[in-house]
C-alpha positions in Angstrom: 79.3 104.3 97.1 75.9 102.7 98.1 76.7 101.1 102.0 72.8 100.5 102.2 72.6 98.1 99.5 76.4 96.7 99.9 74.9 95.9 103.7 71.5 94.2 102.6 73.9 91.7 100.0 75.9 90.6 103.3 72.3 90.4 105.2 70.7 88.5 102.5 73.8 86.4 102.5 71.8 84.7 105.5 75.1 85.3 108.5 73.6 85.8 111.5 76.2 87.9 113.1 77.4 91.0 111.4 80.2 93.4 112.8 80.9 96.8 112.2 84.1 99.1 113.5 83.2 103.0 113.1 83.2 106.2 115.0 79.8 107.2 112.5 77.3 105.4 114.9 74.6 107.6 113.9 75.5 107.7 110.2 75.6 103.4 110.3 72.4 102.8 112.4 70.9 105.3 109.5 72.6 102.8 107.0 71.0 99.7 109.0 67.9 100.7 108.9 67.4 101.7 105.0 68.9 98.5 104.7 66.2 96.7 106.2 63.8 98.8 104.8 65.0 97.6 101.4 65.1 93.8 102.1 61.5 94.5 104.2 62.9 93.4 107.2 61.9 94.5 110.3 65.0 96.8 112.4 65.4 96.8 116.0 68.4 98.4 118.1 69.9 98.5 121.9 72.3 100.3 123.9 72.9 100.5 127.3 70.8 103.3 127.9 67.8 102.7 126.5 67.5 98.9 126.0 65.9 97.6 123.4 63.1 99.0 120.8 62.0 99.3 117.8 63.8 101.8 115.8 60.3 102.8 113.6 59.0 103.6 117.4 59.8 105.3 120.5 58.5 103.2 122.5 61.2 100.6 124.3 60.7 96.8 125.5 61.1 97.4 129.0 63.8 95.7 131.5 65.9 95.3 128.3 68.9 97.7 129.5 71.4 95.0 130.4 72.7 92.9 127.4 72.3 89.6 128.9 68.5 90.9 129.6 68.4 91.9 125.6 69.7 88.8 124.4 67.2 86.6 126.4 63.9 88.5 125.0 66.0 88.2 121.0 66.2 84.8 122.0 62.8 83.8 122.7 60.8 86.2 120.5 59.7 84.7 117.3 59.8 87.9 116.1 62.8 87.8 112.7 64.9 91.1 111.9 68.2 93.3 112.3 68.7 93.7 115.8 71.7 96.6 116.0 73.5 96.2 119.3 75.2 99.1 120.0 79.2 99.2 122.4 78.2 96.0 123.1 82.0 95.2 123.1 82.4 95.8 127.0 79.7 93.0 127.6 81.6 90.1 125.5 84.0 89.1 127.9 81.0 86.9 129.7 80.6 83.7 128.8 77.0 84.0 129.5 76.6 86.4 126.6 78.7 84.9 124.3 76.5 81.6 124.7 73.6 83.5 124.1 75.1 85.2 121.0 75.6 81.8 119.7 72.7 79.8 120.7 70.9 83.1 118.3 73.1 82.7 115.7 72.6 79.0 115.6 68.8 79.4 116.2 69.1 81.4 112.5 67.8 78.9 110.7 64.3 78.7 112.4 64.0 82.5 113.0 66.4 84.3 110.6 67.3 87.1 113.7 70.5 89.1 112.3 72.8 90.3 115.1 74.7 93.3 114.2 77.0 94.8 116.1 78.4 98.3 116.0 81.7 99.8 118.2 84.2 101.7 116.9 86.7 99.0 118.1 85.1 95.5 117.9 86.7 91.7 117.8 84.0 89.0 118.4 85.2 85.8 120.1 87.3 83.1 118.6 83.8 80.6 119.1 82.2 83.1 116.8 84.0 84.0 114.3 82.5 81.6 111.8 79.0 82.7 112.1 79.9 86.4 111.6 80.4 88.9 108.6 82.3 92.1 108.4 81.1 95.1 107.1 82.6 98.2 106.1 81.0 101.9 105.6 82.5 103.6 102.9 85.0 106.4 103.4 84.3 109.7 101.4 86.3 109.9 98.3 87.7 113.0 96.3 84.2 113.8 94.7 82.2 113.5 97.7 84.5 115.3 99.9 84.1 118.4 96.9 80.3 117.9 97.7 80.7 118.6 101.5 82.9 121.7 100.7 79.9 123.1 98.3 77.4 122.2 101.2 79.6 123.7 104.0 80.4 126.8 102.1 76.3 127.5 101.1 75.7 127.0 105.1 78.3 129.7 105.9 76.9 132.0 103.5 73.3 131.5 104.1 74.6 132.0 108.5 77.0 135.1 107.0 75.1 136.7 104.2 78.7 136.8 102.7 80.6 134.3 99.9 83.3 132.7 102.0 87.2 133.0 100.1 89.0 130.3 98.9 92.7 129.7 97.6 91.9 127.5 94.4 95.5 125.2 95.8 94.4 125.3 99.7 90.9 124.0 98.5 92.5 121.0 95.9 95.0 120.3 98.8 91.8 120.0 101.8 89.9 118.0 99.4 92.9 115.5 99.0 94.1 115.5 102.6 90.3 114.7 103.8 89.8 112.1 101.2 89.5 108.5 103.4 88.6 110.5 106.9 84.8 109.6 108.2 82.4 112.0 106.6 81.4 113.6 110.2 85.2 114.6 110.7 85.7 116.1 107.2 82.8 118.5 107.7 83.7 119.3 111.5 87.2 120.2 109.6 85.5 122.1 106.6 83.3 124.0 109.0 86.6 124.9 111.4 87.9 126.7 108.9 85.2 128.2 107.5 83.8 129.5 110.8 88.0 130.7 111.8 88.2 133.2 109.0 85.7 131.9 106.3 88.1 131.0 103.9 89.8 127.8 103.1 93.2 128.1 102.9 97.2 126.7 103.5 96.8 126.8 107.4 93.5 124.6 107.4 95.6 122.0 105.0 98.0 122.0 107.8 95.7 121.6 110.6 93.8 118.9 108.6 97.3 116.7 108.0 97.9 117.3 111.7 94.7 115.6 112.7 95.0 112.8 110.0 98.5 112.6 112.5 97.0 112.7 115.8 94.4 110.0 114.6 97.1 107.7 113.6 99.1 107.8 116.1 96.3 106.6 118.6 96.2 103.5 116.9 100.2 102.8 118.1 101.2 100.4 114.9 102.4 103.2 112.5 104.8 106.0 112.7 105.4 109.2 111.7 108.4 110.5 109.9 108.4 114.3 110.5 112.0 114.7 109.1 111.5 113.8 105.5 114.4 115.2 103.8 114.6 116.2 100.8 116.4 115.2 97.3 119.0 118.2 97.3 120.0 115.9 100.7 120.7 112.6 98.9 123.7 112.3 96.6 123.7 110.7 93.4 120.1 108.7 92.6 120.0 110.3 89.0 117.7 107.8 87.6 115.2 107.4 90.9 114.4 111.0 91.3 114.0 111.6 87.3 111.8 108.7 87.6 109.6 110.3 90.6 109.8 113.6 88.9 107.9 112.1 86.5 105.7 110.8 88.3 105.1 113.2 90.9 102.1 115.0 88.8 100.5 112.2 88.1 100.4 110.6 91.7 98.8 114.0 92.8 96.2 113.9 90.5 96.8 117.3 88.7 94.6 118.3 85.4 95.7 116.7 82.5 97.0 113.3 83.8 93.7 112.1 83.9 94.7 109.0 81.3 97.5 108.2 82.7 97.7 105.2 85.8 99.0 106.6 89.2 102.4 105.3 90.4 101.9 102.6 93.4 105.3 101.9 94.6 109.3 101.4 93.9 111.6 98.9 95.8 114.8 99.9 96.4 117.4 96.9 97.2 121.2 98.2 97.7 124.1 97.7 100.0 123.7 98.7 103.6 124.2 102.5 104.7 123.9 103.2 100.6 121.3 105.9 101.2 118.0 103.4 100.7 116.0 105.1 104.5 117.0 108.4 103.1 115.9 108.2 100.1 112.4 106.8 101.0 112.3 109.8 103.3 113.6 112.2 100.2 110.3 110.9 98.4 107.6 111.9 101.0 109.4 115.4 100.9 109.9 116.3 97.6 106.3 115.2 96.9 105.2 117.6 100.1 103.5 114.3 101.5 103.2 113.0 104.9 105.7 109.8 105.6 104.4 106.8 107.4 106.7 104.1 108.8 105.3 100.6 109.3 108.2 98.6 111.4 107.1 94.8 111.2 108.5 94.0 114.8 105.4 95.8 115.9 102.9 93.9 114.2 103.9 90.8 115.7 101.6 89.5 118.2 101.7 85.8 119.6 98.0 85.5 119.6 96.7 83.7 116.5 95.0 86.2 113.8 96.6 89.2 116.1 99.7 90.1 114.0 97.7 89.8 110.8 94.7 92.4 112.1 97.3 94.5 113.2 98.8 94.8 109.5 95.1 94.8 108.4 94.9 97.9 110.8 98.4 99.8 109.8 97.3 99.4 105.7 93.9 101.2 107.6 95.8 103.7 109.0 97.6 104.9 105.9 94.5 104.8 103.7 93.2 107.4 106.4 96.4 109.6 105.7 96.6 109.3 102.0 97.8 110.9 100.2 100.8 109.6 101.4 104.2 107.8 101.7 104.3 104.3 103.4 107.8 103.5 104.2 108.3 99.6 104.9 112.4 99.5 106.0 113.9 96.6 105.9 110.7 94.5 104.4 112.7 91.4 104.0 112.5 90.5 107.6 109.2 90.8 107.8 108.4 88.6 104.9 111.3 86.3 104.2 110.3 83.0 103.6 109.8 80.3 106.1 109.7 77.1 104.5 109.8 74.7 107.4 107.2 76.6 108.6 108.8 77.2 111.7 106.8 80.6 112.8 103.2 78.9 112.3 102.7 80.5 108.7 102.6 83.9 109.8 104.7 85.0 107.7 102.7 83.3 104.5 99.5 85.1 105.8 101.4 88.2 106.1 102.7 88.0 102.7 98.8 86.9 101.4 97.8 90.4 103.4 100.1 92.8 101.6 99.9 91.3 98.5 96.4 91.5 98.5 96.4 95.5 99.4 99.0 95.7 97.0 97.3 95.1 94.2 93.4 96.6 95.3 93.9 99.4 97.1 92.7 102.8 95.7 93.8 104.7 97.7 96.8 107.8 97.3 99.2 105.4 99.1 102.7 105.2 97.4 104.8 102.3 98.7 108.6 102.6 99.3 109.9 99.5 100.0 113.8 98.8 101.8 115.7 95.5 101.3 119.4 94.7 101.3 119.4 91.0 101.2 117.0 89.8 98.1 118.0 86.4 98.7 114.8 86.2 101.8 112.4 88.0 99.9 109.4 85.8 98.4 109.3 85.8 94.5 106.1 86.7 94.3 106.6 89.8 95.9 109.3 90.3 93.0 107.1 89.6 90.1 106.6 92.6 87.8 103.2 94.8 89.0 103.5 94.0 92.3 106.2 97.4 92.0 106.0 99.7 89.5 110.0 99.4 89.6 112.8 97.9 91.6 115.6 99.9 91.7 119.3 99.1 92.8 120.9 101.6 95.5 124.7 100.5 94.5 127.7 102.4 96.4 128.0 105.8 95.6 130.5 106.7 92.6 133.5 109.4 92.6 131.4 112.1 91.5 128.4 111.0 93.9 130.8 110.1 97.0 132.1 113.6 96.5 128.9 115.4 96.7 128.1 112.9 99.4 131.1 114.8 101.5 129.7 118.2 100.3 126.4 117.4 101.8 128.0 116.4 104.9 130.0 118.8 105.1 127.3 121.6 105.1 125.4 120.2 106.8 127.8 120.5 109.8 128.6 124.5 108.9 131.3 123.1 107.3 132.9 125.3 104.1 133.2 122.2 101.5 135.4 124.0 99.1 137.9 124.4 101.9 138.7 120.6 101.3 140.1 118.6 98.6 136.8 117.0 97.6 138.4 115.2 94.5 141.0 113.5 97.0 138.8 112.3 99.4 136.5 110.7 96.4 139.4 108.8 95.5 139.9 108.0 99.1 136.4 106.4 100.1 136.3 104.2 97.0 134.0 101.6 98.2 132.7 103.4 101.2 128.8 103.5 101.4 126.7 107.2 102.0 126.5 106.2 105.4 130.5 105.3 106.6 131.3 108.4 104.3 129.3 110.3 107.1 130.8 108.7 110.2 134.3 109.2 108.7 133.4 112.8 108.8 132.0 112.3 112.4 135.2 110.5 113.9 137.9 113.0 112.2 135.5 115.8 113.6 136.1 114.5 117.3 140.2 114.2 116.4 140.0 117.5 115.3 138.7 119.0 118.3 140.4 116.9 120.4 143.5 118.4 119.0 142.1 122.1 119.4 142.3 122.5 115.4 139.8 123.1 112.8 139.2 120.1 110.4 141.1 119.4 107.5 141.1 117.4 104.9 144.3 115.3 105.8 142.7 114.4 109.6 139.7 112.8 107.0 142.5 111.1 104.9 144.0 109.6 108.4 140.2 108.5 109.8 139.5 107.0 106.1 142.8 105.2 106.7 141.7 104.0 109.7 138.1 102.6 108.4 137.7 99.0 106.8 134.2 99.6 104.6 131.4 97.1 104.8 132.5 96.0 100.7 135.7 95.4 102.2 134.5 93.0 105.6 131.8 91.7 103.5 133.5 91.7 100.3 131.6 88.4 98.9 128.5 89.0 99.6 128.5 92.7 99.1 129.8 91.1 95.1 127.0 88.4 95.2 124.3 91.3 95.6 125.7 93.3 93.0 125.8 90.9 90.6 122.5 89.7 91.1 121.1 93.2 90.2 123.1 93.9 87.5 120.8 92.2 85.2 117.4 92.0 87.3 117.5 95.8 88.4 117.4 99.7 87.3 120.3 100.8 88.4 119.6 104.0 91.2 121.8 106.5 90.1 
């Protein structure tokens, strides 16, 4: 992780216009200026408060405070360099300034004046865009963030005159959660729960994964799952969850599975109401991992560029909260294929941006994936690596469908071996998770209505009553099935 010399590459690259999105301002300009100092450039910064200078001097160039009034002097001094314009973002929406900007970035040629900007929220305009760069500092990784605790923990003992506690799991479990977040917020965190009790420990972890949750939820494009679930909740699934169990270790990086390649992500394609949302939820908690879910009707943005950032900004967000679980529901209409081209290739460059993360992130970001009509999904999502498996959520079998009414049951305070379990099975053959559930549900309210406990012949009559999705949809329902018979691992 070298963000000085990545930085002088794009600089030497010759763009006039750089931009740079962080809350570390003070950490970037320091970034900036070693930077320059490399390439032998000279380094000059504004903000609003003290105009412009020279960053090697106090002094400042005087009547410089307004933007317009720092762009003019850039302008028409001869004088070549970084110039680091600090939340200059407000100031963009003039026209004036913007032509300024450009008339710069055009001059670069006969005075090689960089313009870099630094906000932590930042979108040049359209006019500009192909004279600009984007930069990115570095988030800490696992090894650094180690390095913060040791630094953190000498501070507190050289302040305390004492060796500050730690639980060897709270400590592995803070240096995970706090991989991705900016290096200033780690060590605000690290020295929060040093200076509470001076120990490091399960409730910090908490705190930490709370503030990972509070951060993303400011940004408005993903959400948080709080009711993950758990496996003991989802009947049937055999395979799937002897495949994650497998997997689990390895994902959290525990000692020994150092050789091995960390799992990225499983697609799970089935019949509607078969149990796919719950099991994606199932995954996040049986792994004791946060859940994110990215809905693609909230990307969407009828501005040109707009829907793509804001998918560029959700894969962001869940880098900031891995380790994690990103739950895409329903992906297919999101990405199904547009030939005619009828939504402006959106959903091309949509595709182009997920593949793309797909296959270069590093970050502790396991995909779960939703579909239940393959048919719109683009093959080259489906080519092998792009999931590390595609499994097939098919409707529950008698064994599963009965410990599909157990779970139901229970969960409802319900005493499942007060009902003939093995006759209901047979009952709901063909019924999805989902429709076994609402069965339950609907003889519940007959039940009451009647002033009598529930039995199991007022579920017989409601299952009587109920035409299954395989029986409305009988053909296509078949079509699906047959399709992943011989393309798919089957679930369960």
């Amino acid at each position: 992780m070298n963000d000085a010399k990545d930085l002088s590459l794009i600089l030497e690259s010759r763009f006039p216009l750089v931009t740079i999105e962080t809350t570390e301002e003070a950490r970037m300009v320091g970034v900036i200026e070693k930077s320059a100092n490399l390439l032998g450039w000279a380094s000059f910064s504004w903000s609003v408060v003290d105009g412009l200078r020279r960053t090697t001097r106090t002094d400042r160039i005087t009547g410089t405070n307004n933007l317009v009034d720092a762009l003019r002097h850039i302008d028409k001094t001869p004088q070549n360099g970084v110039y680091t314009l600090l939340d200059a973002h407000p100031y963009l929406e003039d026209p004036g300034n913007v032509r300024l900007i450009r008339e710069i970035a055009q001059g670069y040629g006969r005075c090689a004046r960089t313009l870099v900007f630094v906000s932590p929220k930042l979108e040049l305009p359209p006019e500009l865009h192909h004279l600009t760069a984007r930069f990115e500092i570095a988030l800490p990784d696992a090894t650094r963030i180690r390095q913060i605790i040791r630094e953190e923990a000498q501070l507190w003992e050289s302040r305390n005159r004492a060796k500050p506690k730690g639980d060897p799991e709270a400590i592995a479990l803070v240096s995970q959660h706090l991989t991705g977040i900016p290096v200033e917020d780690a060590r605000r965190l690290i020295r929060q729960g040093l200076e509470n009790d001076g120990s490091l420990n399960m409730a910090d972890v908490d705190r930490i994964v709370e503030f990972k949750r509070e951060s993303l939820a400011a940004g408005g494009v993903l959400d948080v799952e709080l009711d993950t679930g758990n496996f003991a909740n989802v009947g049937g699934l055999a395979n799937m969850k002897r495949w994650l169990n497998l997997r689990r270790a390895v994902f959290a990086g525990e000692a020994g599975t150092e050789g091995l390649p960390p799992p990225k992500g499983i697609l799970l394609l089935g019949v509607q109401g078969s149990g796919k949302s719950l099991a994606a939820k199932a995954v996040a908690g049986a792994w004791k991992l946060p859940l994110l879910r990215l809905d693609f009707a909230s990307l969407y943005n009828k501005f040109t560029g707009e829907t793509e950032r804001n998918l560029r900004e959700a894969l962001k967000g869940a880098a900031r909260m891995a380790p994690c679980v990103l739950w895409i529901d329903e992906i297919e209409k999101g990405l199904a294929s547009d030939e005619s081209g009828g939504d402006g290739g959106v959903s091309k460059r949509i595709l182009g941006t997920l593949l793309t993360w797909m296959s270069e992130r590093k970050e502790a970001v396991f995909l779960v994936a939703t579909a239940n009509d393959i048919s719109r999904l683009p093959p080259e999502l489906l080519r092998k690596g792009r999931f590390d498996e595609i499994f097939f959520v098919d409707l529950p079998d008698a064994a599963t469908r009965s410990d599909i009414f157990s779970i139901h049951l229970k969960r409802r305070k319900l005493d499942p071996t007060s009902f003939d379990l093995s006759s209901l099975s047979q009952a709901t053959d063909g019924f999805s998770g989902a429709e076994i559930e609402q069965a339950i549900v609907a003889a519940m309210y007959e039940a009451h209505a009647h002033k009598v406990p529930l039995s199991t012949q007022y579920l017989i009559d409601e299952i009587g009553r109920t035409r299954p999705l395989s029986v409305v949809m009988a053909e296509k329902v078949e079509d699906l099935r047959a399709w992943a018979q011989e393309r798919c691992v089957p679930a369960n």
